[in-house]
C-alpha positions in Angstrom: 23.8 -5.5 14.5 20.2 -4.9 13.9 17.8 -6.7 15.9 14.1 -6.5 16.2 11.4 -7.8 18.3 9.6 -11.0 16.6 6.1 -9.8 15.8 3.5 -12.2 16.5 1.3 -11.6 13.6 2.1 -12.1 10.1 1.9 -9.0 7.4 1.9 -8.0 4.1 4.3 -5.1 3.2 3.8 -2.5 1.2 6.5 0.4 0.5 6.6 4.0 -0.9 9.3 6.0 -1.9 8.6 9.7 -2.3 10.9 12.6 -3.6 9.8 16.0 -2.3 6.4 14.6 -1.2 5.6 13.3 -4.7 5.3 9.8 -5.7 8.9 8.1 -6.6 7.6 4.7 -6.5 5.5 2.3 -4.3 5.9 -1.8 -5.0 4.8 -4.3 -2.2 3.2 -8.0 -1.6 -0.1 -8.8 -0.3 1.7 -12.4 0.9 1.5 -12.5 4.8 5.1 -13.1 6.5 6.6 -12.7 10.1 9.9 -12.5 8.5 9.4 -8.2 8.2 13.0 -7.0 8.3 13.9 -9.2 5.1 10.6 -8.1 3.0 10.6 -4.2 3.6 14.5 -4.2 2.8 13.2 -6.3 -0.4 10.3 -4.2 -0.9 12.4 -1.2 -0.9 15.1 -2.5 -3.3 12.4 -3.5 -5.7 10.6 -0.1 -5.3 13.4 1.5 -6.3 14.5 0.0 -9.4 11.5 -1.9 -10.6 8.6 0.5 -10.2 7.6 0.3 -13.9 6.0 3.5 -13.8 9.1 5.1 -13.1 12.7 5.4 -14.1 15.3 3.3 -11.6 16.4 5.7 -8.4 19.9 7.2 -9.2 22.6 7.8 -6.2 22.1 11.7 -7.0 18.3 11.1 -5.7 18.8 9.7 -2.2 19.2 12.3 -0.1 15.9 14.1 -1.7 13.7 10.2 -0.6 11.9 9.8 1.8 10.4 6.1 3.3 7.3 5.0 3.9 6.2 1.4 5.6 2.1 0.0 5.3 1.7 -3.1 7.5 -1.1 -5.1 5.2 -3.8 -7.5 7.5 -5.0 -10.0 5.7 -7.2 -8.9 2.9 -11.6 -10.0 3.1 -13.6 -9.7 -0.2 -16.5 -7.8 0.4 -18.0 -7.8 -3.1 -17.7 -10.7 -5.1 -20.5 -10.9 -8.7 -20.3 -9.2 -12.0 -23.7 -7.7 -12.4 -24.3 -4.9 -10.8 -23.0 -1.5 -11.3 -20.8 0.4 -9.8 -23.1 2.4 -7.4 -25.1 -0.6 -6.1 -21.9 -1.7 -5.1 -20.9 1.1 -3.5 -23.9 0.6 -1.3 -22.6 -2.6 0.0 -19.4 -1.8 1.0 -18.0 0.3 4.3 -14.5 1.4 4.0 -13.5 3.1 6.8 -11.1 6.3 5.6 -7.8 5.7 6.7 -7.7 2.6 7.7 -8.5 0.8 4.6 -7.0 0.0 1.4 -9.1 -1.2 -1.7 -8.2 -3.7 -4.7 -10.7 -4.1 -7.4 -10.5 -7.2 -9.7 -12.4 -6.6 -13.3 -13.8 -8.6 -15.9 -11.0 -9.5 -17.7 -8.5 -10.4 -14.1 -7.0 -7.5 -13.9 -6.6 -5.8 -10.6 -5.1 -2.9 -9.2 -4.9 -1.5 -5.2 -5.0 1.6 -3.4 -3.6 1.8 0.0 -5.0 3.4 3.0 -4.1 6.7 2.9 -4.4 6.8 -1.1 -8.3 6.3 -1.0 -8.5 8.9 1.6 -6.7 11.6 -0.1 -8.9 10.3 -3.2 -11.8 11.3 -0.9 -13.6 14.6 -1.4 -15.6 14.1 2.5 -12.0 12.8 4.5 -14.8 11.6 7.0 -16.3 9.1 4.8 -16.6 7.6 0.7 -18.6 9.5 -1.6 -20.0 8.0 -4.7 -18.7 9.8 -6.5 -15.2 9.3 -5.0 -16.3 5.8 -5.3 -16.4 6.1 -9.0 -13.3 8.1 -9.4 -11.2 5.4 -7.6 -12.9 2.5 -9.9 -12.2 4.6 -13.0 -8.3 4.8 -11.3 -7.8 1.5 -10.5 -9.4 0.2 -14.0 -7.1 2.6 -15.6 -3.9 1.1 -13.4 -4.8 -2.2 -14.2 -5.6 -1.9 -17.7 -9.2 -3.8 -16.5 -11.5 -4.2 -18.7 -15.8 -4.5 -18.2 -17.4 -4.9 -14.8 -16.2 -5.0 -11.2 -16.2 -9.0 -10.4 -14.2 -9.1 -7.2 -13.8 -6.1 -4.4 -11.3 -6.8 -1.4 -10.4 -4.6 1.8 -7.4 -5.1 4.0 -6.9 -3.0 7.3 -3.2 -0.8 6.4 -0.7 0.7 9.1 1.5 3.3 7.9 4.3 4.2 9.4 7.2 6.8 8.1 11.1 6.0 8.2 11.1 8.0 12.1 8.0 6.5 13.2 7.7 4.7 15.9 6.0 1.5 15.5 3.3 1.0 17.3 0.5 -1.9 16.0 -2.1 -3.5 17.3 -0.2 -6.1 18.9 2.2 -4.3 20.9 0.6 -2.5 24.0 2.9 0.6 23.9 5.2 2.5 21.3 8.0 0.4 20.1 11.0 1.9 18.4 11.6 0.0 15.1 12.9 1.9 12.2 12.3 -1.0 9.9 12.7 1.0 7.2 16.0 1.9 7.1 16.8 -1.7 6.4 15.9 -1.0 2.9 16.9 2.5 2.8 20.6 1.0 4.2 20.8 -1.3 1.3 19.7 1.1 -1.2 22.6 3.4 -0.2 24.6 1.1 -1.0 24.3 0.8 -4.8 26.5 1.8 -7.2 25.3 4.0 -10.2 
């Protein structure tokens, strides 16, 4: 019987699959819930199969995955006009490596995100954005989201990643609490049949 402690704060959840440290799929919601157990084995489950940029996992594959869990804060818009370019609005944003994912919204409302630890190993410094990292992750991102024209909305949401043998440890709890929240996902996905 799995139980967990009732977190106090609500999240978003965002998960990635990897297979030998490469990208096997990474699906999640930016929708804030306290019910976390339900929405990363969900999360998972629809990582696996519906990850349109990659073929459905196959039972041969799970023993080669590995899990990966990003608690998502609320996200704040930090840029929100469609006439400047993209380097003036670099210059009005601070996104602290590490710590903060990135969705971009463009002219015609598409949008596409980059979590965390994605926009730092986009970054050529690791210590802070360049521009021209800047314009290499807008040129990503457009490309993702099949956006088209100018940057009309920029959001930042705080991530914490943890791995399937993490422990968790956020904000909220005042010391390291053992919660392998993933393998609720990684459980069910062991359990399908193909």
């Amino acid at each position: 019987n799995f139980k967990y402690k009732k977190l106090k704060n609500k999240y978003g959840i965002f998960i990635t699959i990897e297979k030998n440290n490469k990208l096997r799929g990474c699906l999640g919601t930016f929708k804030l819930s306290e019910d976390i157990g339900y929405i990363i084995a969900k999360k998972t489950l629809e990582t696996a199969f519906n990850d349109i940029r990659f073929n459905p996992i196959t039972k041969k594959e799970l023993n080669e995955l590995s899990y990966k869990v990003n608690f998502i804060y609320k996200p704040f818009i930090v840029y929100e006009n469609n006439n400047k370019d993209y380097s003036e609005i670099f210059k009005q944003i601070y996104i602290i490596l590490g710590i903060h994912g990135i969705t971009i919204t463009f002219e015609n409302n598409k949008q596409a995100t980059y979590l965390a630890d994605v926009v730092k190993e986009l970054s050529s410094n690791k210590k802070k954005l360049e521009l021209k990292d800047w314009n290499k992750i807008v040129n990503m991102l457009k490309l993702k989201s099949n956006g088209e024209g100018k940057i009309v909305k920029v959001e930042l949401y705080k991530c914490e990643e943890f791995r399937e043998n993490e422990n968790l440890l956020l904000e909220e709890f005042n010391n390291s609490y053992n919660i392998p929240l993933i393998l609720l996902g990684a459980a069910l996905l062991s359990q399908f049949k193909t």
